[in-house]
PQR file of N, CA, C, O and H, with PARSE charges and radii, in Angstrom:
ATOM      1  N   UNK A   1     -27.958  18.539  17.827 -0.4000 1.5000
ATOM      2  CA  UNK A   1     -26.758  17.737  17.905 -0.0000 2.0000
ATOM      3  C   UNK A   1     -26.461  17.441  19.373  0.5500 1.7000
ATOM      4  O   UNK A   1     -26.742  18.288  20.222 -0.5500 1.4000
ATOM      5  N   UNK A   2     -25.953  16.375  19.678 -0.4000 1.5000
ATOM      6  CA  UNK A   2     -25.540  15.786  20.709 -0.0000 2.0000
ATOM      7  C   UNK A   2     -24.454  16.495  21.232  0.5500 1.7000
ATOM      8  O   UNK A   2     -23.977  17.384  20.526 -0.5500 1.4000
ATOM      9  H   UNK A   2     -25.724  15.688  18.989  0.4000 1.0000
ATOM     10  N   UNK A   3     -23.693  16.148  22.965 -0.4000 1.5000
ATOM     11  CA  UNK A   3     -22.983  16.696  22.924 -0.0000 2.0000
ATOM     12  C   UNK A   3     -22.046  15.377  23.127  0.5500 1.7000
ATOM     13  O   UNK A   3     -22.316  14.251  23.545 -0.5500 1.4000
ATOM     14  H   UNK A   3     -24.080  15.426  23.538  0.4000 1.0000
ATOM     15  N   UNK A   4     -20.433  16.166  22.507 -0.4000 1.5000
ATOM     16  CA  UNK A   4     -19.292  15.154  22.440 -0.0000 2.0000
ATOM     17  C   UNK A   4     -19.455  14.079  23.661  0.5500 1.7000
ATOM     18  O   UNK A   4     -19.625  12.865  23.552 -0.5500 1.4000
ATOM     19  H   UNK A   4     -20.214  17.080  22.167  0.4000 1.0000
ATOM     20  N   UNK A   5     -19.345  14.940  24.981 -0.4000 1.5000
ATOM     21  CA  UNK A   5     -19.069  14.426  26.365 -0.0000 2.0000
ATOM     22  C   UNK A   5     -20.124  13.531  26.462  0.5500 1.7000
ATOM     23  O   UNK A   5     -19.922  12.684  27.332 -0.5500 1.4000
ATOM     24  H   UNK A   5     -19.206  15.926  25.070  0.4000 1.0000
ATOM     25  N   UNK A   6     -21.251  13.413  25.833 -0.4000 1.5000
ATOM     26  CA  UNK A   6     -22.234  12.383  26.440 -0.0000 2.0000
ATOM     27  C   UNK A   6     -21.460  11.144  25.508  0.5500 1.7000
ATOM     28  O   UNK A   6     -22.342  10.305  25.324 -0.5500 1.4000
ATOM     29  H   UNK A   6     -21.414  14.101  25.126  0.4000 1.0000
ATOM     30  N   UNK A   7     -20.632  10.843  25.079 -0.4000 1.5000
ATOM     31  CA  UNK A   7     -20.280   9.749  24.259 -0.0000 2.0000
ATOM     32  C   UNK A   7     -18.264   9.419  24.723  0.5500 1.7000
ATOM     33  O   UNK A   7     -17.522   8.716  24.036 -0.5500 1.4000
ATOM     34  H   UNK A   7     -19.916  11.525  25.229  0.4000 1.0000
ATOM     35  N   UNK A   8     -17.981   9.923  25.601 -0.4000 1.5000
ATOM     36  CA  UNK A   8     -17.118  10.023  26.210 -0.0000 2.0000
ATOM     37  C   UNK A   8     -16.666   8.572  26.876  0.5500 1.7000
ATOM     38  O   UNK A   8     -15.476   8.273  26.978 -0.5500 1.4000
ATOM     39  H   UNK A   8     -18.584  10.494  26.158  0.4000 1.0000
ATOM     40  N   UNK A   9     -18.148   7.372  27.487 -0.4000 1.5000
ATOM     41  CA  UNK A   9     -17.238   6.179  27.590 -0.0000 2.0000
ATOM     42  C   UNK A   9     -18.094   4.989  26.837  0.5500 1.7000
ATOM     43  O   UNK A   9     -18.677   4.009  27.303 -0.5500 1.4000
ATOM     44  H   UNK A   9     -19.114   7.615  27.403  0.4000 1.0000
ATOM     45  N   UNK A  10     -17.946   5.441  25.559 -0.4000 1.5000
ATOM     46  CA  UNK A  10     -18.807   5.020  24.572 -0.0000 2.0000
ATOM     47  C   UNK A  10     -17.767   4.035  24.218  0.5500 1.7000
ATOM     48  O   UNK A  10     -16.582   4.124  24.540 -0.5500 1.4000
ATOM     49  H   UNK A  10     -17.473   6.236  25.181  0.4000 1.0000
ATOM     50  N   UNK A  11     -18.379   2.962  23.437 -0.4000 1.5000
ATOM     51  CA  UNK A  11     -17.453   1.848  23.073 -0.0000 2.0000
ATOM     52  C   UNK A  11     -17.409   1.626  21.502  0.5500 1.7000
ATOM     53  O   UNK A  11     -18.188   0.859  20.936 -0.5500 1.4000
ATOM     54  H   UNK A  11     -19.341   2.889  23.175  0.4000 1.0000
ATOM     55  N   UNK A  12     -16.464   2.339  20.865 -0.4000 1.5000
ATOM     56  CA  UNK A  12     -16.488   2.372  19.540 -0.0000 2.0000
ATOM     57  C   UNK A  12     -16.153   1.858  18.463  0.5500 1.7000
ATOM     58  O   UNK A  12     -15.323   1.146  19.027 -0.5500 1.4000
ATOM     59  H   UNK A  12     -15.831   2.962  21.324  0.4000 1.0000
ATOM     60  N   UNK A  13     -16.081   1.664  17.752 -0.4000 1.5000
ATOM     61  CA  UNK A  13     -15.668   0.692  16.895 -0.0000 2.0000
ATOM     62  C   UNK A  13     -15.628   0.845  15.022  0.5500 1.7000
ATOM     63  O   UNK A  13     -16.528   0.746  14.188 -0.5500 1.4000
ATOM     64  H   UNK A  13     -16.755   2.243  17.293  0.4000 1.0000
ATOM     65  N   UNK A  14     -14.598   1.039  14.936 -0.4000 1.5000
ATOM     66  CA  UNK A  14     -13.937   1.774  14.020 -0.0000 2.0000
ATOM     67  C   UNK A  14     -14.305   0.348  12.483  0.5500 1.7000
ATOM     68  O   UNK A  14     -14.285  -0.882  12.527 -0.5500 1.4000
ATOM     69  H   UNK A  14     -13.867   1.120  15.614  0.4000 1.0000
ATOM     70  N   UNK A  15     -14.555   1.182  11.494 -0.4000 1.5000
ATOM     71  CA  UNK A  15     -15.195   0.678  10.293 -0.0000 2.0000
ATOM     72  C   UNK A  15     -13.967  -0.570   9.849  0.5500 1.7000
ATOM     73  O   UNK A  15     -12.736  -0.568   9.819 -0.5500 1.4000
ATOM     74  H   UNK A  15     -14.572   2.181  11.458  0.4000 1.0000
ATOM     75  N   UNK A  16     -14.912  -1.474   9.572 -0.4000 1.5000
ATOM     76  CA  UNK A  16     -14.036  -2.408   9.284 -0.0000 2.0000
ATOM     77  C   UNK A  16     -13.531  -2.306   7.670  0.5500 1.7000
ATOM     78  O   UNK A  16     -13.081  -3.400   7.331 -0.5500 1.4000
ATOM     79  H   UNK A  16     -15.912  -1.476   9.596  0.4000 1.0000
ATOM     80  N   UNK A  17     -13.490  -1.552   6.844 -0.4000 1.5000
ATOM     81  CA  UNK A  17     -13.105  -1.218   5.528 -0.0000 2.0000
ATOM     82  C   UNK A  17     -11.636  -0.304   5.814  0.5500 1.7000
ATOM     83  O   UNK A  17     -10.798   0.019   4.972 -0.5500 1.4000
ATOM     84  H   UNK A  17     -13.856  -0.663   7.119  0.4000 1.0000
ATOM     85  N   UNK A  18     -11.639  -0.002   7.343 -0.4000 1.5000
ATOM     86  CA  UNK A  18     -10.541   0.562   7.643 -0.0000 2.0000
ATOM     87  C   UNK A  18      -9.176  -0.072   8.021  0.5500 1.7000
ATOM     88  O   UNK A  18      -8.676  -0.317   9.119 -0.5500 1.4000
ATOM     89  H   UNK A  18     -12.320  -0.264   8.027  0.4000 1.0000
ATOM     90  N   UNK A  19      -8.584  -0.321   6.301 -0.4000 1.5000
ATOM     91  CA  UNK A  19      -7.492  -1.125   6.966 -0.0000 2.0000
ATOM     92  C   UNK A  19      -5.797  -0.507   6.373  0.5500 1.7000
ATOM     93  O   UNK A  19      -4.881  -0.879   5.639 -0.5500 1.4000
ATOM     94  H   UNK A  19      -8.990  -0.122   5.409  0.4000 1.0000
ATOM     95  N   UNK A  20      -6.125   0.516   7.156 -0.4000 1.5000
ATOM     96  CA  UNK A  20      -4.754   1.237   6.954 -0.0000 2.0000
ATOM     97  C   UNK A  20      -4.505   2.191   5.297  0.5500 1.7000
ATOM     98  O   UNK A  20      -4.089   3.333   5.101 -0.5500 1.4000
ATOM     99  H   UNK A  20      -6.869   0.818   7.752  0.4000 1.0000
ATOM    100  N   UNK A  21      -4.887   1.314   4.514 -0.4000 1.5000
ATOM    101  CA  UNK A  21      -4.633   1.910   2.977 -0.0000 2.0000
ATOM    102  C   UNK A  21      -5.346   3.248   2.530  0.5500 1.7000
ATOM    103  O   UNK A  21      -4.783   3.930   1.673 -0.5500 1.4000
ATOM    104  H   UNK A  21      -5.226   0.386   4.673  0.4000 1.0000
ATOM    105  N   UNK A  22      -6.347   3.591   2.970 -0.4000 1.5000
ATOM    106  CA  UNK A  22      -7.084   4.642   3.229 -0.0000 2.0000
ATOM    107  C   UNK A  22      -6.983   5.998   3.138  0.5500 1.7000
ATOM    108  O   UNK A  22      -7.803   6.834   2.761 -0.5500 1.4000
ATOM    109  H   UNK A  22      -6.804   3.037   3.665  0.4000 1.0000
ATOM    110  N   UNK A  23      -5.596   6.127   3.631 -0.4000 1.5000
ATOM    111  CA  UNK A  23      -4.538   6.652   4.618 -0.0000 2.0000
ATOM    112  C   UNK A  23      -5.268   7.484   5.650  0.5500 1.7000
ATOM    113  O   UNK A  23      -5.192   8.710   5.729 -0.5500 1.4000
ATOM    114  H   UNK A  23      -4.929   5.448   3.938  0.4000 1.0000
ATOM    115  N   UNK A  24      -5.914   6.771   6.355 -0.4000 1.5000
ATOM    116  CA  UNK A  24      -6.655   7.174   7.822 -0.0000 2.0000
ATOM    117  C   UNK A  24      -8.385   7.551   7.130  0.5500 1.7000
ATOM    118  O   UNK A  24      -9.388   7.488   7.842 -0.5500 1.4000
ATOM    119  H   UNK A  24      -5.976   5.775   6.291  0.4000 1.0000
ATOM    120  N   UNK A  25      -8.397   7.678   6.634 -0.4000 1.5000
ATOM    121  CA  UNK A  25      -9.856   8.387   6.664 -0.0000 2.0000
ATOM    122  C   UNK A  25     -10.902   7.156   6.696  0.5500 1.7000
ATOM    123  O   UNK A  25     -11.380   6.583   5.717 -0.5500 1.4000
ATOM    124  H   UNK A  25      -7.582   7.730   6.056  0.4000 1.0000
ATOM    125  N   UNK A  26     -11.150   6.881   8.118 -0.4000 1.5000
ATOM    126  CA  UNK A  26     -11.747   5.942   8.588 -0.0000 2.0000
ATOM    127  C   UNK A  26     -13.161   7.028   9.491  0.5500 1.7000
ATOM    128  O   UNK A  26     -13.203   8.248   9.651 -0.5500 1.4000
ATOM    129  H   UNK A  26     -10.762   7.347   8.914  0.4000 1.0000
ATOM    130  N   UNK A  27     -14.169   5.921   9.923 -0.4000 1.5000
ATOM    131  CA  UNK A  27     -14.701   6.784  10.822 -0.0000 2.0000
ATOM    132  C   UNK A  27     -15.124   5.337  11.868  0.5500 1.7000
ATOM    133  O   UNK A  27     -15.241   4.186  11.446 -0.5500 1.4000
ATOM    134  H   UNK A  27     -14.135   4.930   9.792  0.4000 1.0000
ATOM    135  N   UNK A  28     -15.286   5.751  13.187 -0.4000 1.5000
ATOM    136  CA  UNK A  28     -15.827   4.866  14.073 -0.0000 2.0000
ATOM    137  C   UNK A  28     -17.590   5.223  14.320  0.5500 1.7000
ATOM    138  O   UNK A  28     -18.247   6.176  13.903 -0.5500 1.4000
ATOM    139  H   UNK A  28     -15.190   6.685  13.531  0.4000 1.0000
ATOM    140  N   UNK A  29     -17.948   4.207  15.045 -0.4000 1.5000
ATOM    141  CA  UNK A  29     -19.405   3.622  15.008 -0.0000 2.0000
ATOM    142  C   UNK A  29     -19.289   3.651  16.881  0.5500 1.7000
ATOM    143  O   UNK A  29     -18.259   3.264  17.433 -0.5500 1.4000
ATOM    144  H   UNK A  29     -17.414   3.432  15.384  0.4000 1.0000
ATOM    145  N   UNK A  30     -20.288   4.073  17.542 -0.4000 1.5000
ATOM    146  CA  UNK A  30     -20.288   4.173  19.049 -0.0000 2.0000
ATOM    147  C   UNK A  30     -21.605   2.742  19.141  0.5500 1.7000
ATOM    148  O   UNK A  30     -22.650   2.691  18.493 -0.5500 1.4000
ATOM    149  H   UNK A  30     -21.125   4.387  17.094  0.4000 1.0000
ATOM    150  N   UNK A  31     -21.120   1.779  20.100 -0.4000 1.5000
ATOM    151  CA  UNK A  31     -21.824   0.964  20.383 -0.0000 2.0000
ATOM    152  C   UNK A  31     -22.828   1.113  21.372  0.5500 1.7000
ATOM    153  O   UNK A  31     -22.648   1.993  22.214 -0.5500 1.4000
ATOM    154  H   UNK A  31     -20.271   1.821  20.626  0.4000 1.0000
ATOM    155  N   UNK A  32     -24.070   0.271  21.438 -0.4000 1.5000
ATOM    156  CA  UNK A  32     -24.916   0.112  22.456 -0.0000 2.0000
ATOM    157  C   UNK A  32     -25.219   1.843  22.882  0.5500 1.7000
ATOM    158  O   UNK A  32     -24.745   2.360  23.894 -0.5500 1.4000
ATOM    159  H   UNK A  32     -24.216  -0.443  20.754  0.4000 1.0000
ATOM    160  N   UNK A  33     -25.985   2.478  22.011 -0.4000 1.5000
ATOM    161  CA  UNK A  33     -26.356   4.036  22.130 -0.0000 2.0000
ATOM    162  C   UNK A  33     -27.858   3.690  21.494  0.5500 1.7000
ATOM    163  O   UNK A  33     -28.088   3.750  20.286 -0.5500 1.4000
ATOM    164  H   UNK A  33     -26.370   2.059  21.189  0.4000 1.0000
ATOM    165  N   UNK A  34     -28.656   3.390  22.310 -0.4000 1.5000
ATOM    166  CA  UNK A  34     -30.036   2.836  21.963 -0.0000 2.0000
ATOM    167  C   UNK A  34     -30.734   4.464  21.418  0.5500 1.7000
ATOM    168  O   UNK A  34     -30.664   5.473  22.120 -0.5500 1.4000
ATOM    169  H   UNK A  34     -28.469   3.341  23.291  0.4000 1.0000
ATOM    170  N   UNK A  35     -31.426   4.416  19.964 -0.4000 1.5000
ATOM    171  CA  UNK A  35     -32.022   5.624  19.377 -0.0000 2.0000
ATOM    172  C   UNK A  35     -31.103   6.600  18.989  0.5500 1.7000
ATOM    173  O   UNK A  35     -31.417   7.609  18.359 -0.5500 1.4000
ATOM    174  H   UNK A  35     -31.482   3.597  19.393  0.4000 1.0000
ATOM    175  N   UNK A  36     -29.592   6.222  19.475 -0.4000 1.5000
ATOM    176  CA  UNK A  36     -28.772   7.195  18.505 -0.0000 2.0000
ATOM    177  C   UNK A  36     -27.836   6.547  17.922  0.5500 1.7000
ATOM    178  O   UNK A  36     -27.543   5.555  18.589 -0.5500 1.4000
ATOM    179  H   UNK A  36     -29.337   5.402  19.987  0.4000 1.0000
ATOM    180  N   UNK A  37     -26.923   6.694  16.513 -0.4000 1.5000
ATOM    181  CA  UNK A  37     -25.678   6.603  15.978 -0.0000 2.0000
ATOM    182  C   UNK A  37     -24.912   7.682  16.264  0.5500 1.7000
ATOM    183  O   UNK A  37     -25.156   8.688  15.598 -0.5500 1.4000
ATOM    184  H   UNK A  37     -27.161   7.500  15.971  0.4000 1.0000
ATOM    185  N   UNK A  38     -24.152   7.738  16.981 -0.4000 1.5000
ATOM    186  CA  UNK A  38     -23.074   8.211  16.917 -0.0000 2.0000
ATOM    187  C   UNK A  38     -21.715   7.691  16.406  0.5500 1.7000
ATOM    188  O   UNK A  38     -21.209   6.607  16.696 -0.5500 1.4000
ATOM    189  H   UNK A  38     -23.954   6.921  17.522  0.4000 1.0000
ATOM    190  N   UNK A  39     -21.124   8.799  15.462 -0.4000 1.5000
ATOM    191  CA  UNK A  39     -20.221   8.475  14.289 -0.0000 2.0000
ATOM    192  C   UNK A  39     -19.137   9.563  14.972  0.5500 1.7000
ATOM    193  O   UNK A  39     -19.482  10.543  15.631 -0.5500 1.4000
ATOM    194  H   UNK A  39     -21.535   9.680  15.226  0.4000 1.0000
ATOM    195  N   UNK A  40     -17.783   9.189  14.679 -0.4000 1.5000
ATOM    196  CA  UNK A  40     -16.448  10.426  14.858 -0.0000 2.0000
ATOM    197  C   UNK A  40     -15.650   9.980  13.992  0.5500 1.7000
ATOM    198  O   UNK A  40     -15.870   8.832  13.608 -0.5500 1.4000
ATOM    199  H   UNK A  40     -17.502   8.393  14.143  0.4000 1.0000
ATOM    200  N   UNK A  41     -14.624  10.627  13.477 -0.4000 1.5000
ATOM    201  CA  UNK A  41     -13.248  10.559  12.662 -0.0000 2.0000
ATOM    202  C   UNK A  41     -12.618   9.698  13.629  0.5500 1.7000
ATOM    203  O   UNK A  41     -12.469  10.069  14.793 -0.5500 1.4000
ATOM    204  H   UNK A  41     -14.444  11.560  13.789  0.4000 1.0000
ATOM    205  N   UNK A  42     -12.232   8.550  13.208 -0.4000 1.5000
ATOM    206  CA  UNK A  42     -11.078   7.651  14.136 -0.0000 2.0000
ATOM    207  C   UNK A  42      -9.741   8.625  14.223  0.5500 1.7000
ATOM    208  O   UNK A  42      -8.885   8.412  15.081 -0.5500 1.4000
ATOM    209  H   UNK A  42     -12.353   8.249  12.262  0.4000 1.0000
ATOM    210  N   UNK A  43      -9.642   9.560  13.404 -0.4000 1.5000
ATOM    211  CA  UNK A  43      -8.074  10.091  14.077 -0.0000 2.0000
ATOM    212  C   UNK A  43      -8.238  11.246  14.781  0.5500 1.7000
ATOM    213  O   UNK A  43      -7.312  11.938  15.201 -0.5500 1.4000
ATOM    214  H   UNK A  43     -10.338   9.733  12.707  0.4000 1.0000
ATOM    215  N   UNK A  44      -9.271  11.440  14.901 -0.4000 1.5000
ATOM    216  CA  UNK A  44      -9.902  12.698  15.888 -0.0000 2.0000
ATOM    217  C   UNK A  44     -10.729  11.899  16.979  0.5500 1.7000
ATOM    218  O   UNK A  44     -11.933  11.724  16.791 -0.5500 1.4000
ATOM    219  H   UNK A  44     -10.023  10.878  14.560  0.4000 1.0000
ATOM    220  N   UNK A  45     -10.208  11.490  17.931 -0.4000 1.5000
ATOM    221  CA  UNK A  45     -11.378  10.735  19.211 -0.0000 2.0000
ATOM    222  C   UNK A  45     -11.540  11.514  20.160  0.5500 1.7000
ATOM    223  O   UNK A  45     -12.032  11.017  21.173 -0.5500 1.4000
ATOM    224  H   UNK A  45      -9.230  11.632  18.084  0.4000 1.0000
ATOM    225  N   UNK A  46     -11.154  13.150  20.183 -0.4000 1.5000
ATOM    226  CA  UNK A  46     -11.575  13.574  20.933 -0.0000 2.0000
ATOM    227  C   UNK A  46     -12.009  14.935  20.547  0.5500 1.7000
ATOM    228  O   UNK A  46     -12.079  15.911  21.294 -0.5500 1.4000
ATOM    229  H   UNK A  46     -10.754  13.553  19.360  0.4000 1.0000
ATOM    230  N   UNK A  47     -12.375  14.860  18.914 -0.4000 1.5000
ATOM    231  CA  UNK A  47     -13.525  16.109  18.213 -0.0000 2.0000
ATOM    232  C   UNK A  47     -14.897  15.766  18.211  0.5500 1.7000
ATOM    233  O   UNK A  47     -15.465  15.082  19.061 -0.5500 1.4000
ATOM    234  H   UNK A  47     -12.318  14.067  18.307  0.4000 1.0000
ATOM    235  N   UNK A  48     -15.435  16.323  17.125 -0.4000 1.5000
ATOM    236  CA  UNK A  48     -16.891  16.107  16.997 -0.0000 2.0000
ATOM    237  C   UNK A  48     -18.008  14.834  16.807  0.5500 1.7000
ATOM    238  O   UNK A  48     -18.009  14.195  15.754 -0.5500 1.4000
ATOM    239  H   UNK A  48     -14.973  16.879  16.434  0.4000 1.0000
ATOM    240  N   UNK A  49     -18.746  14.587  17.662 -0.4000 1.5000
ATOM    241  CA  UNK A  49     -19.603  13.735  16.888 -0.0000 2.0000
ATOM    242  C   UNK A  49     -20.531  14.046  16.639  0.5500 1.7000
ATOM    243  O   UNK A  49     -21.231  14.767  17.349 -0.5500 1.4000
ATOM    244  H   UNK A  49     -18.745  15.106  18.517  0.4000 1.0000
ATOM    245  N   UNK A  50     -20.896  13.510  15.328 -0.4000 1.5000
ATOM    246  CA  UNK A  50     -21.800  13.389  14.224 -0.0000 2.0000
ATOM    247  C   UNK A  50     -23.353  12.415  15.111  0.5500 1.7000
ATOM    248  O   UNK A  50     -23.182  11.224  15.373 -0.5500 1.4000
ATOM    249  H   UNK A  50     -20.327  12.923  14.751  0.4000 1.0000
ATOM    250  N   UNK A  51     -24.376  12.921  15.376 -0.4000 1.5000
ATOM    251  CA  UNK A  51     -25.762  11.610  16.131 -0.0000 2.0000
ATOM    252  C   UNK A  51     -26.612  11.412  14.811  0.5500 1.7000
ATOM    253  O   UNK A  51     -26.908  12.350  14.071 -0.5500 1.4000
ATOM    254  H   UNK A  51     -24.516  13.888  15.163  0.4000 1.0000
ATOM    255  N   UNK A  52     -26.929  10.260  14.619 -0.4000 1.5000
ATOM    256  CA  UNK A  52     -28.022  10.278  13.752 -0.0000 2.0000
ATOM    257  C   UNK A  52     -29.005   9.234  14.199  0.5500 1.7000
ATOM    258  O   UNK A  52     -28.677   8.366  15.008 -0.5500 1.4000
ATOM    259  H   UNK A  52     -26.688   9.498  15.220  0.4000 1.0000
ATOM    260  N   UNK A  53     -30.099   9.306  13.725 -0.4000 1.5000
ATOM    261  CA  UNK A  53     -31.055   8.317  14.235 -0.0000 2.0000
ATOM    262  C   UNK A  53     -31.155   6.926  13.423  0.5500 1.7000
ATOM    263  O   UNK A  53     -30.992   6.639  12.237 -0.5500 1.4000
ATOM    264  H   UNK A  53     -30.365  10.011  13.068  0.4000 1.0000
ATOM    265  N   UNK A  54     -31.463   6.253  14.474 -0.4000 1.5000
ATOM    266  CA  UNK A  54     -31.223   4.392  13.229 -0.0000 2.0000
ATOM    267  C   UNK A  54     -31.446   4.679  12.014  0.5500 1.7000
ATOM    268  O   UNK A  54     -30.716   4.253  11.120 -0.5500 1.4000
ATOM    269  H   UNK A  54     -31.595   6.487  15.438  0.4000 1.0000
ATOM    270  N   UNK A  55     -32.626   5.547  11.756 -0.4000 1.5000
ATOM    271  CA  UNK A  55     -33.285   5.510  10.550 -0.0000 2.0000
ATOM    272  C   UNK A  55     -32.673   6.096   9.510  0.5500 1.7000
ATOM    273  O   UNK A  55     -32.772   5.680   8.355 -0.5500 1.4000
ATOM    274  H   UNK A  55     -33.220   5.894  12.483  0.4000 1.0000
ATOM    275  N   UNK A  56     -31.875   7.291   9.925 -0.4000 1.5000
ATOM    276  CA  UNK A  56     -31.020   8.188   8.537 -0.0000 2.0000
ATOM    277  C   UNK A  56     -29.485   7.421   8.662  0.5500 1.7000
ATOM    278  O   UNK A  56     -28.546   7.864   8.000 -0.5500 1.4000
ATOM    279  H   UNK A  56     -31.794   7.629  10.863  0.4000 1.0000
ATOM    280  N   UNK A  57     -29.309   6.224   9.574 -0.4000 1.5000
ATOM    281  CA  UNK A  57     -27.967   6.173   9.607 -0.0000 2.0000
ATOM    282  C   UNK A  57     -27.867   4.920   8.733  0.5500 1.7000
ATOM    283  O   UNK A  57     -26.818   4.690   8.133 -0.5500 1.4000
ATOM    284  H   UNK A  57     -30.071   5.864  10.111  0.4000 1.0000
ATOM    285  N   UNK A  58     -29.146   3.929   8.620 -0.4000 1.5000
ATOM    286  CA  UNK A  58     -29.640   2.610   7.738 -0.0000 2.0000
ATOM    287  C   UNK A  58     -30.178   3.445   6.268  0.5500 1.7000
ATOM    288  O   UNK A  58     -30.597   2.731   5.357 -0.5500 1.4000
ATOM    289  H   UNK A  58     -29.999   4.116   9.107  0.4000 1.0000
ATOM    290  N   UNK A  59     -30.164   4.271   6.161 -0.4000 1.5000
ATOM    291  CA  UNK A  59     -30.323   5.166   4.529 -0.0000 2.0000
ATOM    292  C   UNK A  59     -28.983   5.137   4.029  0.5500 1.7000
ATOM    293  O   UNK A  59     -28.531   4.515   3.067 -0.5500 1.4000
ATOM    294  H   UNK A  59     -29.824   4.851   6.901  0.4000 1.0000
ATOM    295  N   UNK A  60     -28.412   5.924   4.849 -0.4000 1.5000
ATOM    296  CA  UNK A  60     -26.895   6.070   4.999 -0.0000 2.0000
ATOM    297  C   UNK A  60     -26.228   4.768   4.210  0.5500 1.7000
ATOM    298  O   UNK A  60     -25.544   4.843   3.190 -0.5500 1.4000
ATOM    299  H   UNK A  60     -28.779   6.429   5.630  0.4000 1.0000
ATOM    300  N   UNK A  61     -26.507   3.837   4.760 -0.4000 1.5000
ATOM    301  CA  UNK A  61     -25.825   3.213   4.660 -0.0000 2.0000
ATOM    302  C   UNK A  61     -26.668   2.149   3.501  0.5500 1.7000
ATOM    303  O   UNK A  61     -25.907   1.513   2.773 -0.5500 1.4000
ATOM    304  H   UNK A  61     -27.063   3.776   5.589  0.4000 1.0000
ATOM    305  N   UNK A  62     -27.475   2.027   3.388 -0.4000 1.5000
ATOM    306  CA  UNK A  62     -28.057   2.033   2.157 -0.0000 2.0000
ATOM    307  C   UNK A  62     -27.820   2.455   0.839  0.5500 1.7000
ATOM    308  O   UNK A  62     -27.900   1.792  -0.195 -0.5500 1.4000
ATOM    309  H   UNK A  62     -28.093   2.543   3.980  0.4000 1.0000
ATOM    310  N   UNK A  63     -27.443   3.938   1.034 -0.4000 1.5000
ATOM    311  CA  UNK A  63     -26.586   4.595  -0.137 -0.0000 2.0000
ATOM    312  C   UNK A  63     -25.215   4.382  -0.694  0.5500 1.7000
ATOM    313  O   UNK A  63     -24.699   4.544  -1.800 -0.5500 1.4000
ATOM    314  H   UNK A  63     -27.378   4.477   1.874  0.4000 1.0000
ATOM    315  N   UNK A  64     -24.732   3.871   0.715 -0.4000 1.5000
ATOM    316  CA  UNK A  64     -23.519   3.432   0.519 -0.0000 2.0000
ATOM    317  C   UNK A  64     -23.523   2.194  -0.589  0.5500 1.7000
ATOM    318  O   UNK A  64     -22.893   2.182  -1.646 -0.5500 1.4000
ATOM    319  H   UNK A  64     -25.151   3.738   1.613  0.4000 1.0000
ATOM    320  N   UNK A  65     -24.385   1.169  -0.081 -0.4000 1.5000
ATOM    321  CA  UNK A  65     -24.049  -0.524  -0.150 -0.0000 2.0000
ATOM    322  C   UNK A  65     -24.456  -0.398  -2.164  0.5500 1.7000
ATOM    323  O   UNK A  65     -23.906  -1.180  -2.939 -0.5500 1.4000
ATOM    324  H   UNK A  65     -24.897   1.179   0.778  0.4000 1.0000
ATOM    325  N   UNK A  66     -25.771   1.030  -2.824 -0.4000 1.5000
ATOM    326  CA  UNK A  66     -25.961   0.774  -3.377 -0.0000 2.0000
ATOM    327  C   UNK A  66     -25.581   1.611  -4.088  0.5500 1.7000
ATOM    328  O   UNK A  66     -26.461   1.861  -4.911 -0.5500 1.4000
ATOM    329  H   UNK A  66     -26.218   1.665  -2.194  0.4000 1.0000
ATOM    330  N   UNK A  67     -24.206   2.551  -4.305 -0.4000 1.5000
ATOM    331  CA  UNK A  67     -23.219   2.943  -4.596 -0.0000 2.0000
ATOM    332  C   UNK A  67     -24.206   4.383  -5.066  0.5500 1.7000
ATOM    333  O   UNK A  67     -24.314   4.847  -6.201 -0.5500 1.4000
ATOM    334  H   UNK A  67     -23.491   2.348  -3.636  0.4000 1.0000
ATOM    335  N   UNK A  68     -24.656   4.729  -4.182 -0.4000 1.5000
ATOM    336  CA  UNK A  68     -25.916   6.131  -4.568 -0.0000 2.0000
ATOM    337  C   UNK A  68     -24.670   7.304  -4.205  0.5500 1.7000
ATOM    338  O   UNK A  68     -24.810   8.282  -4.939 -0.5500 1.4000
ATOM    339  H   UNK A  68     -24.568   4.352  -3.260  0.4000 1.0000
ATOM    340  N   UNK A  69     -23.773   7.407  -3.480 -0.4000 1.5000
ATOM    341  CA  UNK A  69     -23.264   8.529  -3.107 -0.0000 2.0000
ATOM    342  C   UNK A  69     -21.777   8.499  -4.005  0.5500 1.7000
ATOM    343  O   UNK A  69     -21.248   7.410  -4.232 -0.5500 1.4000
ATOM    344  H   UNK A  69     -23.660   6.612  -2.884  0.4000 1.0000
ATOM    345  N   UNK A  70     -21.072   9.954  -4.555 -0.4000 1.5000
ATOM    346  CA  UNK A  70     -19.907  10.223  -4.932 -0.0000 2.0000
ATOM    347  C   UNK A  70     -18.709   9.498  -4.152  0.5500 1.7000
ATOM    348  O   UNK A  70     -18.651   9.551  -2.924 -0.5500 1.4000
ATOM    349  H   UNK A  70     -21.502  10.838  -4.371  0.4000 1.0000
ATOM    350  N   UNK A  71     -17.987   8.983  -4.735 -0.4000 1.5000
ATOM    351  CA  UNK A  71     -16.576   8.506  -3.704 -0.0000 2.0000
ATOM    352  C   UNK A  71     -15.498   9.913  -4.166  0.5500 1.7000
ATOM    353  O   UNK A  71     -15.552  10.778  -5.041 -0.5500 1.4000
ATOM    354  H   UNK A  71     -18.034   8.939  -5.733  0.4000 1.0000
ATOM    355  N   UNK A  72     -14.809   9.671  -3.363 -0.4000 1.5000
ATOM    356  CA  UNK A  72     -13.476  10.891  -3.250 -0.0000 2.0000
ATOM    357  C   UNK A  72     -12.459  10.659  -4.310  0.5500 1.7000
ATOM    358  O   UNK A  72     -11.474  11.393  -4.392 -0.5500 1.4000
ATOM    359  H   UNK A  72     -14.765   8.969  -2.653  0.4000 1.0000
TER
END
């Protein structure tokens, strides 16, 4: 795992499905991090981040689009 501080003036950008109704449980996306995703809780910007590599983060999200994972 990465550490937080290397993502410190990272430019992030918070999920666009995040529109308030949610009630926060959003997560942001760190831009221009060539070979890593880095992911955090938008209401935590200064806890943990989550690194994943293009490849498990395009599965990821794969699972998402093709409704493979449990919703809450």
């Amino acid at each position: 795992m990465h550490s937080t501080h290397r993502f410190n003036d990272a430019q992030w950008r918070k999920s666009s499905y995040s529109n308030g109704s949610s009630n926060g449980a959003c997560i942001e996306v760190a831009l221009h991090t060539p070979g890593t995703v880095p992911v955090r809780d938008s209401k935590n910007s200064h806890g943990p981040v989550l690194a994943f590599t293009p490849a498990e983060w395009n599965a990821f999200l794969s699972a998402v689009r093709e409704g493979e994972l449990p919703t809450a």
